[in-house]
N, C-alpha and C positions, 0 to 999 in steps of 0.2 A: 630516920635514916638508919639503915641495915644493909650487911653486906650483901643481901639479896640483891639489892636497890642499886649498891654502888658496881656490883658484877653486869646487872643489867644496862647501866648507863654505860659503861664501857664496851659495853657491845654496841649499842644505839647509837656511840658517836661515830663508832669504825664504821660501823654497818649504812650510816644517811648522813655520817659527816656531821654531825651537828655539835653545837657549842656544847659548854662540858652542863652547864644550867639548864639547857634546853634538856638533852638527855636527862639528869634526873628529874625533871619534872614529868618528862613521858615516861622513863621509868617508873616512878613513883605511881602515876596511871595505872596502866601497863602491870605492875605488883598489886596494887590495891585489888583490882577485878581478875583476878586469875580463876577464882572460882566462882564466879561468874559469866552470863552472857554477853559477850563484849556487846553484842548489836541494843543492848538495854542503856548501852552509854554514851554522850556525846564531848569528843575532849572538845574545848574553848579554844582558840589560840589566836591571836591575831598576826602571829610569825607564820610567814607561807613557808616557809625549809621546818618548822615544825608542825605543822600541818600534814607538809606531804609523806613526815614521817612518822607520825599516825597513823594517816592512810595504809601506808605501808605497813602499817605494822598490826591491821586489821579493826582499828577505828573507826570510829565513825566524827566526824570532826566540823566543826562549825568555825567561821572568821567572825566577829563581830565587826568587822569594817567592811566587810560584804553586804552589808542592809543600807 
């Protein structure tokens, strides 16, 4: 955890409304591959309001209760 991470989850919650846990996990995401090709990644989530803000936030994203 870095105030990278905690600036970015403070945006994530305002910006898709999401629980303060949920943000930093897609922030933490979200920071990790910044220098990289997002479209090489797939985030996991089985929360659909963090899923959609993945999407949104140019992920690529998988449910495992989808299968």
């Amino acid at each position: 955890m870095n105030q990278r991470i905690v600036d970015e989850s403070l945006r994530l919650t305002f910006a898709h409304t999401l629980r303060a846990y949920d943000a930093v996990q897609l922030a933490s995401a979200l920071t990790a591959i910044t220098s990289f090709d997002k479209s090489r990644f797939v985030f996991i989530t089985a929360d659909s309001d963090l899923e959609t803000a993945a999407r949104a936030e140019g992920l690529q994203t998988d449910n495992p209760l989808g299968h």
